[in-house]
N, C-alpha and C positions, 0 to 999 in steps of 0.2 A: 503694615506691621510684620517683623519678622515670625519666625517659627514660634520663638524662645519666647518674646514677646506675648504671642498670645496665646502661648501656654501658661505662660505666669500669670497673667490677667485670666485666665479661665479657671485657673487652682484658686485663685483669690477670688472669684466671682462663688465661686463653688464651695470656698469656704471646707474644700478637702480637710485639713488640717488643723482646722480651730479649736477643737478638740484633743489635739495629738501631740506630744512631744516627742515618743520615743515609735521610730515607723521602722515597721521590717519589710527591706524591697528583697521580692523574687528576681533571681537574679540567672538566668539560662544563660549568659553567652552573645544570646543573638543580638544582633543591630537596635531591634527595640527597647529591650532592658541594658543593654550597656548607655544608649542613649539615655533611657530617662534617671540612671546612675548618673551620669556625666552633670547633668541637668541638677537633678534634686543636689547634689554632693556642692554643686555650685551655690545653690540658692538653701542652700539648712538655716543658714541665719535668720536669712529674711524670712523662711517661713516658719521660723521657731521649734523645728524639727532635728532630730538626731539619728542618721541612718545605721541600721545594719543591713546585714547582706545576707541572703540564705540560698542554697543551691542545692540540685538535687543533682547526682551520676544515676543514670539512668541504666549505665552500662553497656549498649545497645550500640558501641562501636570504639573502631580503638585510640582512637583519638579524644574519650571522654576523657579519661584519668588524665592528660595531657594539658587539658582545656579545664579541668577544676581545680589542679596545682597553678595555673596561670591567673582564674578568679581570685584564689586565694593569696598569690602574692598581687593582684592588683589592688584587693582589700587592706593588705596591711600597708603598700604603700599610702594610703589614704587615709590611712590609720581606722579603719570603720572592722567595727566586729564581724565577722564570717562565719557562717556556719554551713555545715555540709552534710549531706547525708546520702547514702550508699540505696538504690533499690535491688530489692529481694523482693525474689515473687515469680509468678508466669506473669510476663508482662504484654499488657494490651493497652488499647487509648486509655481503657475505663479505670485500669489497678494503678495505673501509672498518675492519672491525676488524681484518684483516691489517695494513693502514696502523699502526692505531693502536697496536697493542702490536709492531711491528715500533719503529714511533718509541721508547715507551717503556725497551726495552731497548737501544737503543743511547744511551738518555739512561743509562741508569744505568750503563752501562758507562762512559763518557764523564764521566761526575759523581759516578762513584761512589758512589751510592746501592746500598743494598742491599737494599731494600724497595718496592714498589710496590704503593699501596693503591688499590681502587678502593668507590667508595660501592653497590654491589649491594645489594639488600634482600631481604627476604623476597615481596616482589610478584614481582620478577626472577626468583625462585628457583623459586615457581608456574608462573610463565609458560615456563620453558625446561621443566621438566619435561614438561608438556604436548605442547611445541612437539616434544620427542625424540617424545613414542608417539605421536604422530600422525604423525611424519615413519619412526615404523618403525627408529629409532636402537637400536644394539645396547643389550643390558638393563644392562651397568654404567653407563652413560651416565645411566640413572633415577636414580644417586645425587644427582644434579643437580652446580650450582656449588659447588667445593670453600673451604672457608673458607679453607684456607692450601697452598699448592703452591709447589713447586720453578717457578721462573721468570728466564730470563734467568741473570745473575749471582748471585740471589739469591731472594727469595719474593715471590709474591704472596698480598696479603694482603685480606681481605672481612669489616673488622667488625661493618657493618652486617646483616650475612644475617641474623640470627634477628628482624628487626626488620620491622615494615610499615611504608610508606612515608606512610601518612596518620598515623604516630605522631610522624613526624619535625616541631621545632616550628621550621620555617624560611619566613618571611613571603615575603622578599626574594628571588625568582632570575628565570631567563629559562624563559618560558613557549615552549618547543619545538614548532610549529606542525607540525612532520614527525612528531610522534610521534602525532596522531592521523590520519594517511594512510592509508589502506587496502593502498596500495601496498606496505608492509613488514609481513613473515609475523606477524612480534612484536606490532604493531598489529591485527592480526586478532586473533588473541589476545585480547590484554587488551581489546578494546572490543566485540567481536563474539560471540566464541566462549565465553570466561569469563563473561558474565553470560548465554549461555543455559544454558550446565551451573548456574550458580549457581540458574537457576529449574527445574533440576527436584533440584537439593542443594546448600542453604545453605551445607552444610559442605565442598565441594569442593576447595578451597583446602589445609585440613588433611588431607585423603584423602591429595591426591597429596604434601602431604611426608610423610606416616605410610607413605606406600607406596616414595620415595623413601629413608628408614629404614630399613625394613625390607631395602630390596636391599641396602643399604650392610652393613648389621651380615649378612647373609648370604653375601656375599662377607668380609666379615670373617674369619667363622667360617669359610669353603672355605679361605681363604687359612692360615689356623693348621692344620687337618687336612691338607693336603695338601702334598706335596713340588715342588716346583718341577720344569717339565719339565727335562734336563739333556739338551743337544743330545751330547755325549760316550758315554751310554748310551742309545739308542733303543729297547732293547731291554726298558727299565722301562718305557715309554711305552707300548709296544707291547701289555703284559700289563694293561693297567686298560681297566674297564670304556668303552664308546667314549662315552659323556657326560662321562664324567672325562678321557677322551685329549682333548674339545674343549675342556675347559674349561682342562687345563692349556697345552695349544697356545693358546687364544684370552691365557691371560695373558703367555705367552713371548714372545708379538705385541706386548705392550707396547714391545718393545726397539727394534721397528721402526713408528713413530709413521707411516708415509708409507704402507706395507701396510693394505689393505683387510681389516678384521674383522669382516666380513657373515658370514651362515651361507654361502653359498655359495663366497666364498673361505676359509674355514675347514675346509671341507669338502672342492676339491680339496686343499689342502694336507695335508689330512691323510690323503686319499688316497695321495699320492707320498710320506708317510711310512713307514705303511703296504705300500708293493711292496715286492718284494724287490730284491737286487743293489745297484749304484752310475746315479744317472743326476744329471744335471743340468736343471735346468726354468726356464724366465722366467717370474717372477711379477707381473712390474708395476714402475709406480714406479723402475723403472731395478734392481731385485732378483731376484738368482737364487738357487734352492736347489740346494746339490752336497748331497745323499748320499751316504755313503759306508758301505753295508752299514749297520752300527750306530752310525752318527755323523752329523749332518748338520750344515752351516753354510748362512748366510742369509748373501749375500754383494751390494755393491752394484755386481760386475760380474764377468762372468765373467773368471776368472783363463786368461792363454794364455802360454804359455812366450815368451818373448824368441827374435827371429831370429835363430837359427846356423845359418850357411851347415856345409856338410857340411867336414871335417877330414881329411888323409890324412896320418896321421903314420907317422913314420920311423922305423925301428932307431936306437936311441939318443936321440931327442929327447924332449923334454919339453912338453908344454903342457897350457892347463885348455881345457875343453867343457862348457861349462853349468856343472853346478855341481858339476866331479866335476874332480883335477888327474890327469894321466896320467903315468907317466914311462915307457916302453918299453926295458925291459933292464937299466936299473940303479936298485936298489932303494931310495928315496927314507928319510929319517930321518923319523920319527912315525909312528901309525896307519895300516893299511892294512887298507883298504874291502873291496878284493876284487885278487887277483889271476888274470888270465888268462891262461891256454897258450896262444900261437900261433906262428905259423912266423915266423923272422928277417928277415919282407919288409913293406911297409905296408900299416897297415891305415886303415879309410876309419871314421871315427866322425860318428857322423848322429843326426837325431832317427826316432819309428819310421815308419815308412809302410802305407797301406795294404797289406794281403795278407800282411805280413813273415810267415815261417813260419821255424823253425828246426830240427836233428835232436837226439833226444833217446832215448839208447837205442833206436838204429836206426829209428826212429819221426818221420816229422815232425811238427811241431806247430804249430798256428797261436797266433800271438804274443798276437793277442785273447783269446784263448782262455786261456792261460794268466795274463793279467789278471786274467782274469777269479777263476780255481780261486785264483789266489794274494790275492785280495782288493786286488788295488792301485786305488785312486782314480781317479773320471774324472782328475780334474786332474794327480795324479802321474805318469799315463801319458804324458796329452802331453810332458813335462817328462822322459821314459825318454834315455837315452842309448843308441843301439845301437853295436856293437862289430864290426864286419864284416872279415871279411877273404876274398879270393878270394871274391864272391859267394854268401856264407853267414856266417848271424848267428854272432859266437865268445860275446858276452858283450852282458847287459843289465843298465840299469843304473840304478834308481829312488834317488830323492830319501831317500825316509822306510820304503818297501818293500825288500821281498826283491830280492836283485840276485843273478846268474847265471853262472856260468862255464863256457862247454858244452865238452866234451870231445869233440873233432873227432879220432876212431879212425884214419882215412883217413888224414891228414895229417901231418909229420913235426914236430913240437912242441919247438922248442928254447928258446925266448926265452919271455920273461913281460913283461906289462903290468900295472905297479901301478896301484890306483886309493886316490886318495885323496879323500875330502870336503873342500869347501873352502866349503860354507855354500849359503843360498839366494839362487837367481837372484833 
């Protein structure tokens, strides 16, 4: 079979497009994507697809503005929609392809396309491999460039990958002067570094995707045997072997694409899962971890209760405090949270402060302290309602935890304070 051939039997095999009608192809210039233009421009019918074209000027030499008035009239000869965009910035590998698929997705949002293909090949596919184990890049990363992933509003799509670049039968494109630079890591690579490994193994090429394979279907396989970590039970986490606690934490880290998944932040994290008690940690990237005993959440900012000045409510009055409504003396119609005994004079309701201690079966007891035994959360502590009256705690009073009514023997106990729930701060 020829080239054409079984690329069109591999797009159909792959079912690229079954999903798609409206596809936006990245469009450089070069031999690959002028190719798989040529190609898809040919076959829209048949595969029920409608192309636009999108290009980025990079600006990085003087023959771009030259070379994207030339896309643009090869677009309208085709009559297929064009879009172009100009980069601004200090430019490096890294702003350059942020630029470029930042532009892309807000094309497709904006034009509704639901596809974005780009022309990668199998040479691309060599060279990023490499380019991960010599930069030390975590081991799923070796699966290399993915043929089809969630992107944007929709997918991106890589039909070229099983294909070499010197297969592709395209005469016509722009000869990219930047890509034999030394200056960019990927051009080491491929002109440098790949043809000395190729002289001491012709077959180098097929090593590293047979070895790219292999990690993929092995993570495959982990992924079918194994249970997902469940930040709600820490306590199943806790019980697996510690190469399987890091591996199910290194894929829970999926969720947070902006967290570093090196071994070493793998490793405190999974330290502070690991401790006992509740604590809270800054991770980075603007992410905190609350623990909470056997639960934890990844949070993209520490949670602090809303300012409430302190409250001295009266015999007979009613108001809310945080997130709890009070009535003092007469007993309110629906569910009731807690009620507390105190004397017929005002009481002063606060959040807690440091040192608070209260009496407990003739005993005092520090307010921490009992957080603690009762397992209430960093977070729902700060968030505590205290209950004061005459300069001693009557009653406390958590969000989602245990709440408190202390029975003050000393004092003459006429009146009652309902409390009712009235939702979260």
């Amino acid at each position: 079979m020829t080239l054409e051939a079984n690329l069109l039997q591999h797009i159909v095999d792959r079912q690229f497009f079954r999903d798609h009608t409206k596809v936006l192809l990245a469009l450089s210039g070069g031999k690959d994507s002028l190719y798989l233009l040529s190609f898809l421009y040919r076959y829209q019918e048949a595969l029920g697809i409608r192309l636009g074209l999108a290009h980025v000027n990079y600006g990085q030499r003087p023959e771009a503005v030259w070379e994207e008035e030339s896309l643009k009239r090869l677009a309208e000869d085709l009559s297929l929609p064009f879009y172009r965009r100009s980069f601004k910035g200090d430019f490096t590998e890294v702003t350059a392809r942020d630029f470029r698929y930042d532009f892309f997705k807000s094309l497709m949002v904006e034009e509704s396309y639901t596809a974005l293909v780009t022309a990668h090949h199998r040479d691309d596919q060599v060279e990023t491999i490499l380019m991960r184990i010599i930069r030390g890049n975590h081991l799923e990363s070796l699966q290399g460039i993915s043929e089809c992933q969630d992107f944007g509003p929709g997918q991106l799509l890589r039909p070229l990958l099983p294909f070499a670049k010197d297969e592709l039968p395209q005469n016509v494109y722009f000869d990219d002067s930047s890509n034999t630079s030394p200056t960019y890591f990927r051009n080491r690579i491929r002109h440098q570094l790949l043809p000395l490994l190729q002289e001491e193994n012709p077959k180098i090429a097929q090593g590293l995707l047979r070895l790219s394979q292999q990690v993929e279907e092995a993570y495959s396989l982990l992924n079918s045997l194994t249970t997902p970590l469940d930040p709600d039970h820490l306590e199943k986490w806790q019980e697996e072997p510690k190469s399987l606690q890091m591996y199910l934490l290194d894929q829970y880290l999926k969720n947070y694409p902006q967290l570093q998944r090196g071994s070493k932040s793998l490793e405190f994290l999974a330290h502070l899962l690991r401790k006992d008690g509740s604590h809270r940690t800054y991770l980075g990237q603007g992410y905190w971890l609350d623990k909470r005993y056997n639960r934890f959440e990844i949070t993209t900012c520490p949670q602090s209760p809303k300012e409430v000045n302190p409250f001295w409510l009266e015999f007979g009055q009613v108001t809310d405090f945080g997130s709890f409504h009070f009535s003092f003396g007469k007993k309110p119609k629906g569910p009731i949270l807690l009620e507390i005994l105190v004397e017929a004079a005002p009481v002063l309701l606060r959040r807690r402060q440091e040192g608070d201690v209260f009496e407990w079966n003739g005993h005092q007891r520090k307010l921490r302290r009992w957080f603690i035994n009762e397992k209430v959360p960093l977070q729902e502590r700060e968030h505590a309602v205290i209950v004061e009256q005459n300069e001693k705690i009557q009653g406390i009073l958590n969000t989602h935890g245990p709440c408190l009514s202390i029975q003050n023997e000393h004092g003459i106990m006429k009146a009652r304070i309902y409390v009712q729930k009235i939702g979260k701060e």
